[in-house]
N, CA and C of each residue as an Amber inpcrd file, in Angstrom:
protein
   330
   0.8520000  -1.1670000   0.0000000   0.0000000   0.0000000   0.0000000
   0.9070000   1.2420000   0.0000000   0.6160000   2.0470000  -1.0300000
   1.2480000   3.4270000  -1.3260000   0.6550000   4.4400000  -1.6410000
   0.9250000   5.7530000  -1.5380000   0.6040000   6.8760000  -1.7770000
   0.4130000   6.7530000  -3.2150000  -0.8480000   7.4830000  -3.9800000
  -0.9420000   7.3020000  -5.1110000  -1.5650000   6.0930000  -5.7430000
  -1.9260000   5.3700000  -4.8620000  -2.6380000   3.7470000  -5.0130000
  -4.4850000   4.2760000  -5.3010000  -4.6910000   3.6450000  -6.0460000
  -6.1710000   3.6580000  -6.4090000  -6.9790000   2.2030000  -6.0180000
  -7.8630000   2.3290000  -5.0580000  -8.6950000   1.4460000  -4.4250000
 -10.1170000   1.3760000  -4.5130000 -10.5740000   0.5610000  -5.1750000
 -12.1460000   0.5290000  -5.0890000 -12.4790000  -0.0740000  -4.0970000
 -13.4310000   0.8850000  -3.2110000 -14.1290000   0.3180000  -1.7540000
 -15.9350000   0.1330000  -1.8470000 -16.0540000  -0.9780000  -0.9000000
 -18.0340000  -0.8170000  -0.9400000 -17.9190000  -0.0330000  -0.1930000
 -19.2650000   0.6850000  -0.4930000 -19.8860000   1.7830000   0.3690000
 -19.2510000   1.9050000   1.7900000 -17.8370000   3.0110000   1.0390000
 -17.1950000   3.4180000   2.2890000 -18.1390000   4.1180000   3.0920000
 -18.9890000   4.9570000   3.2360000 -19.4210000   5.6500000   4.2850000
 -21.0410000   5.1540000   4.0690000 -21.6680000   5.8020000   5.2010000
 -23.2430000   5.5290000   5.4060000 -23.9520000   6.8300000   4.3190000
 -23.5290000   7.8550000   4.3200000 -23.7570000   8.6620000   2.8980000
 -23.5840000   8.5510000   1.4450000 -22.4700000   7.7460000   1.2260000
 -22.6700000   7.2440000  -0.2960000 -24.0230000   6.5900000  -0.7960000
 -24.1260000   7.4810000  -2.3600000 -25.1510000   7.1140000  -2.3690000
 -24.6810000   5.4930000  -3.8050000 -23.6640000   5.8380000  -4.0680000
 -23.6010000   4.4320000  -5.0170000 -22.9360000   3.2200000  -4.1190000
 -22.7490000   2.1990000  -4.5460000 -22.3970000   0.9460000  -3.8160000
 -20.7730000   0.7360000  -3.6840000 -20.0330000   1.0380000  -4.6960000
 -18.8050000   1.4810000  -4.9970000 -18.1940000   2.4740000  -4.7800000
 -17.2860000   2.8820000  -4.2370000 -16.3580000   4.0620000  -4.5600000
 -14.9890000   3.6640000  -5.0200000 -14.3290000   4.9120000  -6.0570000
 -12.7930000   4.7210000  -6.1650000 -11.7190000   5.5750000  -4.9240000
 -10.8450000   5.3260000  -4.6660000 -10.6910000   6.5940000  -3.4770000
  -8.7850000   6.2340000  -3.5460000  -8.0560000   7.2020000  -4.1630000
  -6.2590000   7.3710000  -3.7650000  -6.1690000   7.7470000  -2.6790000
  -5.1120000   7.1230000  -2.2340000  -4.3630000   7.4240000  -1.2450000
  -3.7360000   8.7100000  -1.0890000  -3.8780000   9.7920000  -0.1610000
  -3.1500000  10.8290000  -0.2730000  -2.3290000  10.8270000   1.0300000
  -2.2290000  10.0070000   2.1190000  -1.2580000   9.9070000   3.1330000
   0.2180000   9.3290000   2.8410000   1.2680000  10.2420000   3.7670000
   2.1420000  10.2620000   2.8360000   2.6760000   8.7890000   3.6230000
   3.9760000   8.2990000   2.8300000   4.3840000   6.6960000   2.8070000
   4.6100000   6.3390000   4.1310000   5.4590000   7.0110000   4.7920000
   5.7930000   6.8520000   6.0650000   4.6560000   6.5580000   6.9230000
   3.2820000   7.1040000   7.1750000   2.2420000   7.4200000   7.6070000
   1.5450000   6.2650000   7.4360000   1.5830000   5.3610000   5.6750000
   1.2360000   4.5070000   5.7910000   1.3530000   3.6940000   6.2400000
   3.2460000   3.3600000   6.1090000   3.6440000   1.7950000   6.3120000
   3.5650000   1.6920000   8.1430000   3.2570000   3.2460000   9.1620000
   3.1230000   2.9540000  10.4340000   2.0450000   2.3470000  10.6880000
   1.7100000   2.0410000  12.1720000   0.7470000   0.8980000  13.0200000
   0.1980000   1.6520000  12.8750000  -0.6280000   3.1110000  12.7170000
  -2.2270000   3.1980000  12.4080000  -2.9670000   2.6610000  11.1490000
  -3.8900000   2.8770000  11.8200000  -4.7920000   1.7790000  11.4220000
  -5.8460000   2.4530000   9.9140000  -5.4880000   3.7410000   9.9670000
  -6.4250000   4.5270000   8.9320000  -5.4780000   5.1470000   8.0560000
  -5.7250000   5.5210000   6.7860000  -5.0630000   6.7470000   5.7720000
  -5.6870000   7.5100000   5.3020000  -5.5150000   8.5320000   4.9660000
  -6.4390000   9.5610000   4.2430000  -6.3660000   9.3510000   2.9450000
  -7.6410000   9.4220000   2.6210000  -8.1240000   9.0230000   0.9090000
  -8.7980000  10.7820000  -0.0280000  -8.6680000  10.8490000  -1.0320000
  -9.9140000  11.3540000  -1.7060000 -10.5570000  10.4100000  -2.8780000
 -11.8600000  10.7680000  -2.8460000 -12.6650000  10.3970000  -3.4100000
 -12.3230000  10.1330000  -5.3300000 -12.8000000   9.5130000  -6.0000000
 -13.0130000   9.7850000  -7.4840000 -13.8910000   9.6450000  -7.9600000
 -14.1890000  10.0660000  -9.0360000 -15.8860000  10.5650000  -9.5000000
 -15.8160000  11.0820000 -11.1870000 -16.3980000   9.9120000 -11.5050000
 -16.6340000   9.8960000 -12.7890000 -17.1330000  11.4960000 -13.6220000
 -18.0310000  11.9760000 -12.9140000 -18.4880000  14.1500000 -13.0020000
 -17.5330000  14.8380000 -13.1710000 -16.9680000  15.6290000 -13.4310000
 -15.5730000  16.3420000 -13.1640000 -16.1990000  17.7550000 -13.2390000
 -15.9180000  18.5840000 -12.2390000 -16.5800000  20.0020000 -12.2240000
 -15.2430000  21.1700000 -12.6480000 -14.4090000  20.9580000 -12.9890000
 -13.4350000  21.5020000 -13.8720000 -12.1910000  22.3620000 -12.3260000
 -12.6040000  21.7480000 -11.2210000 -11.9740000  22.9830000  -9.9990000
 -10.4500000  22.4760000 -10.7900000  -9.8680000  23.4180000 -10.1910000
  -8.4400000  23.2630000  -9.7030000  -7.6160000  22.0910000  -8.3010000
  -9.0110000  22.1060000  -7.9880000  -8.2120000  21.2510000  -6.9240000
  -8.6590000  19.5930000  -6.9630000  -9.3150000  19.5050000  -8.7750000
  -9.2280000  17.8740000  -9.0840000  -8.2770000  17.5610000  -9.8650000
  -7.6990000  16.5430000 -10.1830000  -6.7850000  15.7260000 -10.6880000
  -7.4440000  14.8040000 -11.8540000  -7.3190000  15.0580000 -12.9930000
  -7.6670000  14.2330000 -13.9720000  -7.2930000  12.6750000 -14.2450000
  -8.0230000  11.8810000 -14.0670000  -7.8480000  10.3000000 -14.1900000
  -7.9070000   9.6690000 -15.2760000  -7.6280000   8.9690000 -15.9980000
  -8.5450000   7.9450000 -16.1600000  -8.5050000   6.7460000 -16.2390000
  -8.2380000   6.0980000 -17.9850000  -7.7400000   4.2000000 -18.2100000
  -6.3290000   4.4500000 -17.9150000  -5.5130000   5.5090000 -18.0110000
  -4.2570000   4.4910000 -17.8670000  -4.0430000   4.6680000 -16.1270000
  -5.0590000   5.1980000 -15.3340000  -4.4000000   4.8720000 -13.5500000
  -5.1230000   3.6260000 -13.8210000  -5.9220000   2.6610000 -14.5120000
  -7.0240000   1.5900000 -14.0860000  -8.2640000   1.6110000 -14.1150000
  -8.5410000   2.9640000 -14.5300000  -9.8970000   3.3020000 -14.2740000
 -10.8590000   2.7970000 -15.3620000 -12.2780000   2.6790000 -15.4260000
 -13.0820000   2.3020000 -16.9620000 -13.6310000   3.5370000 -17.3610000
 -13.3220000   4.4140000 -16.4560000 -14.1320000   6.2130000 -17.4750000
 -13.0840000   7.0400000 -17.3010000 -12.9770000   8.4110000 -17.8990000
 -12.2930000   9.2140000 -17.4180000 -12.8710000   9.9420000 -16.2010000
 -12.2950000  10.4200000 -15.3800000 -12.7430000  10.6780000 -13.8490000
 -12.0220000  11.8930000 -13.3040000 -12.1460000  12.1680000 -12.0980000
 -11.3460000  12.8980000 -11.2120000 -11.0810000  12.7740000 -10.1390000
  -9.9860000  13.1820000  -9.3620000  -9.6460000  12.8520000  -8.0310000
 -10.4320000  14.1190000  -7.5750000 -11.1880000  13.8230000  -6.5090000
 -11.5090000  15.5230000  -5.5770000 -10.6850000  15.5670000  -4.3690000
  -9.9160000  16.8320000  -4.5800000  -9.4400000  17.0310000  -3.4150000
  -9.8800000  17.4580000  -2.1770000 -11.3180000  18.2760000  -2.1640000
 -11.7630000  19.1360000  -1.6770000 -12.7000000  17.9800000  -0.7150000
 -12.5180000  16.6930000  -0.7480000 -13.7750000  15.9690000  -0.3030000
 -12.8500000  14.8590000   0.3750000 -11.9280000  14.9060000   1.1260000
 -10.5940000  13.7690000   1.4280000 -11.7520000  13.1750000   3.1400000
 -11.1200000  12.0190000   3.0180000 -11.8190000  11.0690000   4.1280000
 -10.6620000  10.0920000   4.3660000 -10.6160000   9.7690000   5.9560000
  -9.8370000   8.8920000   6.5510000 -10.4220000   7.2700000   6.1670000
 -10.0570000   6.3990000   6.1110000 -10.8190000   5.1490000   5.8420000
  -9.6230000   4.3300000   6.2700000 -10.4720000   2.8990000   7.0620000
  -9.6000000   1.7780000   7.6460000  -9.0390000   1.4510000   6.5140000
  -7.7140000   1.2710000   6.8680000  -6.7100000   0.2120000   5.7170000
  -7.7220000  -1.1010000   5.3300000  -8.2060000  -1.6060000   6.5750000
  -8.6330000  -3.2690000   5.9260000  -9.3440000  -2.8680000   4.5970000
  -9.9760000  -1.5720000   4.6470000 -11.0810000  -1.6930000   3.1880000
 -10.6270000  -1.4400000   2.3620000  -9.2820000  -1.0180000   2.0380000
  -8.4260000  -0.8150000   0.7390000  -7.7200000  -2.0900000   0.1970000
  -8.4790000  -3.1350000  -0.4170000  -8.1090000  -4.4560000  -0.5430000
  -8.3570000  -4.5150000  -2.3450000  -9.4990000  -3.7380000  -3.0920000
  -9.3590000  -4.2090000  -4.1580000  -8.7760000  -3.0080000  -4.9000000
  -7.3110000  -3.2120000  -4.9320000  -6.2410000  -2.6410000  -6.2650000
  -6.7620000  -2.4360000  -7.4900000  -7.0360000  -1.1370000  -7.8060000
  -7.3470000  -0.7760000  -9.1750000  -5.8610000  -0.4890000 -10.4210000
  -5.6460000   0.8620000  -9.4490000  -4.0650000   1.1370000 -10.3140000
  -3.4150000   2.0550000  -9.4200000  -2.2690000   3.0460000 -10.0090000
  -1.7160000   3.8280000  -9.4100000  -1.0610000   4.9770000 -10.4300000
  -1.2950000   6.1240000  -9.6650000  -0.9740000   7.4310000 -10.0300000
   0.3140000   7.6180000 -10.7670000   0.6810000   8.1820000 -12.0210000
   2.1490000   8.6230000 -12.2140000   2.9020000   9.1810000 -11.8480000
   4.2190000   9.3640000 -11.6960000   4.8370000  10.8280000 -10.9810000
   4.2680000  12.1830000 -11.7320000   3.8120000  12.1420000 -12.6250000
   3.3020000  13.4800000 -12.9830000   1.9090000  13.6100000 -12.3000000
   0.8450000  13.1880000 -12.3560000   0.1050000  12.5860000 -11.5050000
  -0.1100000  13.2060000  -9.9720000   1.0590000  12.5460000  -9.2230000
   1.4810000  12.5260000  -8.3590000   1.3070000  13.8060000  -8.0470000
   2.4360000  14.5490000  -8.9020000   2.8840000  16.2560000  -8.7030000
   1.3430000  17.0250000  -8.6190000   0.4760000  16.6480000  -9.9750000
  -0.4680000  17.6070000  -9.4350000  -1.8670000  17.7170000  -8.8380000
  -1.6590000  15.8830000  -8.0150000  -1.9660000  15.7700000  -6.8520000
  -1.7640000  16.4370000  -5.7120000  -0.2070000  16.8170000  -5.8230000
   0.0190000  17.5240000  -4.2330000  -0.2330000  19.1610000  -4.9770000
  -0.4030000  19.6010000  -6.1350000  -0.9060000  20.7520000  -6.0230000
  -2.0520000  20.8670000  -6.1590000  -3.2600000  20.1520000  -6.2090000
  -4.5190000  19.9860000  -6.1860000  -4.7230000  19.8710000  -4.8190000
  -3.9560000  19.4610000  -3.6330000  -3.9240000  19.2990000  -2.4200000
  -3.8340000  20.6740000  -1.2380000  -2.4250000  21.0770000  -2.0190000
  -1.8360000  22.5720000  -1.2890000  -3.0760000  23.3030000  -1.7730000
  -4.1520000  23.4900000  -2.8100000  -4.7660000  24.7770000  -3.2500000
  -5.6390000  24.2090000  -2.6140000  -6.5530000  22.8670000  -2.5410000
  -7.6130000  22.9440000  -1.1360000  -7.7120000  22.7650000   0.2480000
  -5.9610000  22.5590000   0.6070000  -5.8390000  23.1100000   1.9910000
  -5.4770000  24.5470000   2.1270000  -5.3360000  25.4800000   1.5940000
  -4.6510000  26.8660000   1.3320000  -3.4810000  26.1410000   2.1120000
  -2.4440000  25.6680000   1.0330000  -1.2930000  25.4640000   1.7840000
  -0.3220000  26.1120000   0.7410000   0.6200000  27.0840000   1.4830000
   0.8160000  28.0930000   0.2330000   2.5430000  27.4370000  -0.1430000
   3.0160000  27.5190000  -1.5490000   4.0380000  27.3910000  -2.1460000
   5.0780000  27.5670000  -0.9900000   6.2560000  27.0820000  -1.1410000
   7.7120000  27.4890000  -0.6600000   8.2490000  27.4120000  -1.6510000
């Protein structure tokens, strides 16, 4: 399990309204490979509302549509439910993941 990992979960929360979700990993590696028990995810979603702070997906992370990562919508979720491996993020990807990240935490440049 890594940062940048794409996981399809059942109905992670009691609010989803579909049966499925896709959800990356955005906790960083260290964070993962420790004894807690949760990581922080965002969501993906086939809709794409054009923000800045989504990440464009699609077939080549694994996916069957083109999609988006939302940053703006991140949720902690138990490791056990991150079991079915879809794909994983590129280093480019990656990069503007963490700036899709810094602009919906106002976390400003250095």
């Amino acid at each position: 399990m890594e940062r940048g990992e794409l996981y399809r979960v059942e109905k992670p929360t009691r609010i989803e309204q579909k049966k499925f979700r896709v959800y990356v990993i955005v906790s960083r590696n260290q964070f993962i490979q420790s004894n807690y028990q949760t990581v922080i995810c965002a969501p993906v979603y086939t809709n794409r509302s054009g923000l800045e702070t989504e990440v464009n997906v699609g077939i080549e992370e694994g996916l069957r549509h083109e999609s988006a990562v939302r940053c703006d919508d991140l949720i902690s979720l138990p490791k056990f439910v991150l079991t079915n491996y879809i794909g994983s993020l590129s280093e480019q990807k990656i990069k503007e993941l963490n700036q899709a990240l810094r602009i919906a935490l106002e976390i400003e440049n250095e």
